[in-house]
C-alpha positions in Angstrom: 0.0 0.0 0.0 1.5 3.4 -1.1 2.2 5.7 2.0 1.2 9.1 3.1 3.6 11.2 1.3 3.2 9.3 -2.0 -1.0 9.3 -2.0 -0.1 13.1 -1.4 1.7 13.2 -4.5 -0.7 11.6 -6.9 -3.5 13.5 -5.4 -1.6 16.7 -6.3 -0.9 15.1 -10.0 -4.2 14.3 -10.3 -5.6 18.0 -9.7 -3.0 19.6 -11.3 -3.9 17.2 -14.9 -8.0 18.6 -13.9 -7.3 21.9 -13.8 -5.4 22.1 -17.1 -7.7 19.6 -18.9 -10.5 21.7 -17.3 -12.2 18.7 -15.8 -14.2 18.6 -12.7 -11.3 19.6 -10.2 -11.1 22.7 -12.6 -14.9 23.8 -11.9 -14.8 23.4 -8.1 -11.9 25.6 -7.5 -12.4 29.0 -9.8 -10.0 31.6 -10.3 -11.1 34.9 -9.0 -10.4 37.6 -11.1 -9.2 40.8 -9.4 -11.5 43.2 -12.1 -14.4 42.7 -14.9 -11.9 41.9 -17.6 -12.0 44.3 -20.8 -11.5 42.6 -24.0 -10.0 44.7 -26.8 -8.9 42.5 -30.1 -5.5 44.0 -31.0 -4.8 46.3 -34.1 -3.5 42.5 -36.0 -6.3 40.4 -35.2 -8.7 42.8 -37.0 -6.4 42.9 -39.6 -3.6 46.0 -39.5 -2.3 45.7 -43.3 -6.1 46.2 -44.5 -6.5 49.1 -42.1 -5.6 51.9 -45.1 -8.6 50.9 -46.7 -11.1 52.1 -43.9 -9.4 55.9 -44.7 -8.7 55.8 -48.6 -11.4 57.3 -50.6 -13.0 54.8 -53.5 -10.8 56.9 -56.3 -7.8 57.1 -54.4 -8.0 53.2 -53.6 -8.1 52.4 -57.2 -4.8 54.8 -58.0 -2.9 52.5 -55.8 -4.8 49.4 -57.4 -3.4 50.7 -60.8 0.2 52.0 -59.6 1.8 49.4 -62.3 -0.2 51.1 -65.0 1.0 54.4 -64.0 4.1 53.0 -64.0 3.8 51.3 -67.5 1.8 54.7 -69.1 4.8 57.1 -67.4 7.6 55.3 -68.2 6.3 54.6 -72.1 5.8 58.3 -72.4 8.9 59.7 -71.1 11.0 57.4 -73.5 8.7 58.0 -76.4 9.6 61.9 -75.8 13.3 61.3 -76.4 14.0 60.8 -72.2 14.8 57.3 -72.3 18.5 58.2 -71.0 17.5 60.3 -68.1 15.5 57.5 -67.5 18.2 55.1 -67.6 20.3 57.8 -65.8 18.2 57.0 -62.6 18.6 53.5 -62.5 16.9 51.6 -59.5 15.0 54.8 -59.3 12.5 54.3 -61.8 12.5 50.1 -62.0 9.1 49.5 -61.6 10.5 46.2 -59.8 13.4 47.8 -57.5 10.8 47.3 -54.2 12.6 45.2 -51.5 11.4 44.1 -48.2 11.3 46.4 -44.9 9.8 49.1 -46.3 9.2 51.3 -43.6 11.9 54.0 -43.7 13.7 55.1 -40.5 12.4 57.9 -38.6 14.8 61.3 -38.7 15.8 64.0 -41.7 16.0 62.8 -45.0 17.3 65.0 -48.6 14.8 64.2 -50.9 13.7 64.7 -54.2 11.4 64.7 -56.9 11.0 62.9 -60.7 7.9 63.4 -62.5 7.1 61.2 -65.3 4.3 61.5 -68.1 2.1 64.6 -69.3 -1.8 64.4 -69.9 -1.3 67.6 -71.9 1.5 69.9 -73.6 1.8 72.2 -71.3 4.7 70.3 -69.1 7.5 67.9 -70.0 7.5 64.3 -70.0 10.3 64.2 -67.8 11.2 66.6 -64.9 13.7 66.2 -62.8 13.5 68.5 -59.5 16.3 70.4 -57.0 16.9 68.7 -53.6 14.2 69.8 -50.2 14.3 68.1 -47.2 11.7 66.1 -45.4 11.7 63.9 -42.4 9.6 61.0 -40.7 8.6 60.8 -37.3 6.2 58.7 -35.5 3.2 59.3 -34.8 1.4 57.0 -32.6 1.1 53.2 -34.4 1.7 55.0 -37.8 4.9 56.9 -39.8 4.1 60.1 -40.9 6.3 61.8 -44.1 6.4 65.4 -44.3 8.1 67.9 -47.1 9.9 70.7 -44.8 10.8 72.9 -47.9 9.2 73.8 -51.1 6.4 75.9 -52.5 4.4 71.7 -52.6 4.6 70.5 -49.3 3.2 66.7 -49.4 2.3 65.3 -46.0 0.7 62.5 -44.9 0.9 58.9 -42.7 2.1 55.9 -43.5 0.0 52.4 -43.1 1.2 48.9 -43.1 -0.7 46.5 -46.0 -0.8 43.1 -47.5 2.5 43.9 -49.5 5.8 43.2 -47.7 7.4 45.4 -49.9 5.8 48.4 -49.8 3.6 51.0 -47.1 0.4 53.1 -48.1 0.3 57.0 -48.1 -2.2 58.9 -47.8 -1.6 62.1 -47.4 -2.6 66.2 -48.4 -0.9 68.9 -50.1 -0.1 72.3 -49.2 0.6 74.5 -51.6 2.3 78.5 -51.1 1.9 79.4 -47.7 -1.3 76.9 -47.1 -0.8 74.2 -44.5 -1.1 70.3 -45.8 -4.5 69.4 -44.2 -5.7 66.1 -42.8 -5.9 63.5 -45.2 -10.1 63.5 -46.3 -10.0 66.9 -44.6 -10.1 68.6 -48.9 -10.6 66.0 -51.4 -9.1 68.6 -53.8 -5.6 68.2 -52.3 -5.5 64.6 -51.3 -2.9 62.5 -51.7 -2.3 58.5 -52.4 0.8 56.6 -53.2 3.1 53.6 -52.2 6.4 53.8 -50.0 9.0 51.4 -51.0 12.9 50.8 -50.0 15.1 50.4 -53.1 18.2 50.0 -51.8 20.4 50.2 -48.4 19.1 53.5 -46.6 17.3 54.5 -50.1 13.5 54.8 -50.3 10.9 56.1 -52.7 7.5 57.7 -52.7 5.2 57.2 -55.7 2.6 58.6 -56.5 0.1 57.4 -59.1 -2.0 59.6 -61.2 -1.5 62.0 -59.1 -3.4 65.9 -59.5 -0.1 67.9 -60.3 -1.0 67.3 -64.1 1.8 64.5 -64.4 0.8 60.2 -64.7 3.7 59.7 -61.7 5.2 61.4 -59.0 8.4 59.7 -57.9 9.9 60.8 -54.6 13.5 59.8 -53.4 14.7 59.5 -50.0 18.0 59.2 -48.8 18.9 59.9 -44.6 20.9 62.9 -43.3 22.0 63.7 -40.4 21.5 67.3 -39.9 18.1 69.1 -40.1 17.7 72.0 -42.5 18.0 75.8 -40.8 
């Protein structure tokens, strides 16, 4: 006959295999919580990368739907107006296939600057290739935001995570002159949507698809620096 100390043990065993198997043992002995429990499904189990799509307008979801057309349409145009070597000059700029994983750039300064590709109309150039600004990213709670510091167009806007691993949503506004970018949805006029991709070691882009400054893309390179602008 087993002693004492050993019916002891198996007793223990025998409670410790009903309260994880939530058997009878479980029942008669109930935790007791310290406070009501509040259940709040995290930002991932309601699905985060799909999130953008709650903000984006209907039109400004189907620019990003048709960013490889933009790209296509742009890129056809600016080499069918005799700029196929500024074209070729920017390399891994302007490959339509250059997107890497980790997209999400690194808050701080960056120098950036502007390549616009494709013309609706006469009036502007197939190809334009813009001056240096600067423009940073910061946090802002869950999100990125990227903001143009310099410049008569000031994009800003946030960045939100989606179903591609290679690239991040904006949506964003423009401010032109003096005028402050307002809040994305905020001036339907000035809204902004586009992809953020990483290219290369500490080299991103921003594209923008269709965009309203009169061109078929908007392609925005970042690069990191150290100091702010004065």
């Amino acid at each position: 006959m087993p002693s004492p100390s050993v019916r002891r043990g198996v007793s223990a065993l025998v409670l410790l295999l009903a309260v994880s198997t939530g058997g009878p043992a479980a029942c008669a002995q109930p935790l007791k919580p310290t406070a009501a429990p509040v259940i709040v499904p995290p930002v991932a189990a309601v699905g985060k990368a799909g999130l953008w799509r709650r903000v984006a307008s209907a039109a400004d979801a189907n620019r990003i739907a048709r960013v490889r057309a933009a790209w296509t349409e742009a890129l056809g145009e600016a080499r069918s107006h005799g700029f196929g070597d500024d074209v070729k000059k920017e390399s891994i700029l302007l490959d339509p296939r250059a997107a890497l994983p980790r997209p999400a750039p690194s808050p701080g300064s960056y120098s950036c600057r502007l390549v616009r590709l494709g013309s609706p109309s006469k009036k502007n150039f197939a190809f334009e290739r813009f001056k240096p600004f600067f423009c940073y990213i910061q946090p802002e709670g869950e999100l990125l935001a990227f903001v143009k510091q310099t410049g008569t167009e000031r994009p800003a806007g946030r960045l939100w995570e989606d179903d591609d691993a290679t690239r991040m949503i904006y949506l964003g506004s423009l401010g032109i002159g003096e005028a402050a970018p307002r809040t994305y949805g905020e001036d339907r006029a000035h809204d902004m949507a586009g992809v953020m991709e990483r290219i290369a070691p500490f080299v991103w882009r921003l594209v923008i698809p269709w965009p309203r400054s009169g061109s078929k893309l908007d392609v925005y390179e970042l690069t990191p620096v150290a100091d702010q602008p004065k």
